[in-house]
C-alpha positions in Angstrom: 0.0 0.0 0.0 1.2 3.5 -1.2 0.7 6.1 1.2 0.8 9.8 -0.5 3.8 12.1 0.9 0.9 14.4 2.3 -0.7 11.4 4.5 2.9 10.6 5.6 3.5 14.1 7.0 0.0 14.7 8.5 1.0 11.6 11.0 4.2 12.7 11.8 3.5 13.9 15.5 3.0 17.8 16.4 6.3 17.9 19.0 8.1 16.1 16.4 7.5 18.2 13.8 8.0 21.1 16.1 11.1 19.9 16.7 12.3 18.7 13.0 11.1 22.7 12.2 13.4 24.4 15.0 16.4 22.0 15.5 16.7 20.0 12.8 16.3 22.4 9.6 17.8 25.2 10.2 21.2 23.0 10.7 20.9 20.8 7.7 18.6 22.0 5.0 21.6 22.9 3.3 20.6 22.7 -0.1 22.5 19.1 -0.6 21.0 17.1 2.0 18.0 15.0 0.7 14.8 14.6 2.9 16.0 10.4 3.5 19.3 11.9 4.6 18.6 14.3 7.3 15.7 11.7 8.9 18.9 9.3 8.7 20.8 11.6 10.9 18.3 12.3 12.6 17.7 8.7 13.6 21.4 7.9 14.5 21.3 11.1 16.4 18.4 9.6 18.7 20.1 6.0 18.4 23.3 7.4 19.8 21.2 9.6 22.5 19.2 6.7 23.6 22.4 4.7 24.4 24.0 7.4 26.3 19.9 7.1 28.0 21.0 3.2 28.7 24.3 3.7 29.7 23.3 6.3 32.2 20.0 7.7 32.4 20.5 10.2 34.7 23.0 11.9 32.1 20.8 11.9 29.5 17.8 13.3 31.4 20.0 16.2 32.3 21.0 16.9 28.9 18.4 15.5 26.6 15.0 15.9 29.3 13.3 17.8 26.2 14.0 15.0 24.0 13.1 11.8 25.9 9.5 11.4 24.4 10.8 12.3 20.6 13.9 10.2 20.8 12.2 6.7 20.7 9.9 8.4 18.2 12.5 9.3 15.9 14.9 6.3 16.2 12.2 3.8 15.2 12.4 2.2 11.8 8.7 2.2 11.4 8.5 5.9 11.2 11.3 6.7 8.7 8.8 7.3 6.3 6.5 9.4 7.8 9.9 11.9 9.0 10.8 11.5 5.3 7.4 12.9 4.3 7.4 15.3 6.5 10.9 16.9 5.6 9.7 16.7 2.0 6.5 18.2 2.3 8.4 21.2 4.0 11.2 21.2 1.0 8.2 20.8 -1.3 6.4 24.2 0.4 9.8 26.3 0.4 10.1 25.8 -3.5 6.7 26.4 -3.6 7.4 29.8 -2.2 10.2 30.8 -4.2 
């Protein structure tokens, strides 16, 4: 089944795509980074934070407390789409604008 890049985006979750517009674009919608390639990062960046969250939680709620409910989000494999989407849909908008 063939979901459209619009369905994909509507059910990526509000903090996460509060937090894809404030932290993640503005440091890698470069121009060369494909929408698969920043929700890539994006993912190992949660993988590696949810480690440090494993190895010692009690560092990782100190440094990450605002991202404890979006890492597990993000790092799932399930959901790589729906980030893609979203990132697109944005990309798509900003061209839209021009």
């Amino acid at each position: 089944m063939n979901i459209s890049q619009d369905a994909l985006a509507e059910m990526c979750p509000p903090e996460v795509g509060e937090y894809i517009d404030e932290k993640i674009l503005p440091e890698y919608a470069n121009g060369k980074n494909t929408a698969k390639m920043i929700a890539n990062s994006m993912a190992q960046d949660a993988l590696e934070r949810l480690n440090l969250k494993h190895e010692n939680h009690i560092e990782y709620y100190k440094l990450y407390s605002d991202l404890a409910l979006i890492d597990p989000y993000i790092s799932a494999k399930v959901n790589r789409c729906i980030l893609v989407g979203y990132i697109q849909t944005i990309f798509d908008e900003w061209e839209n604008e021009c």
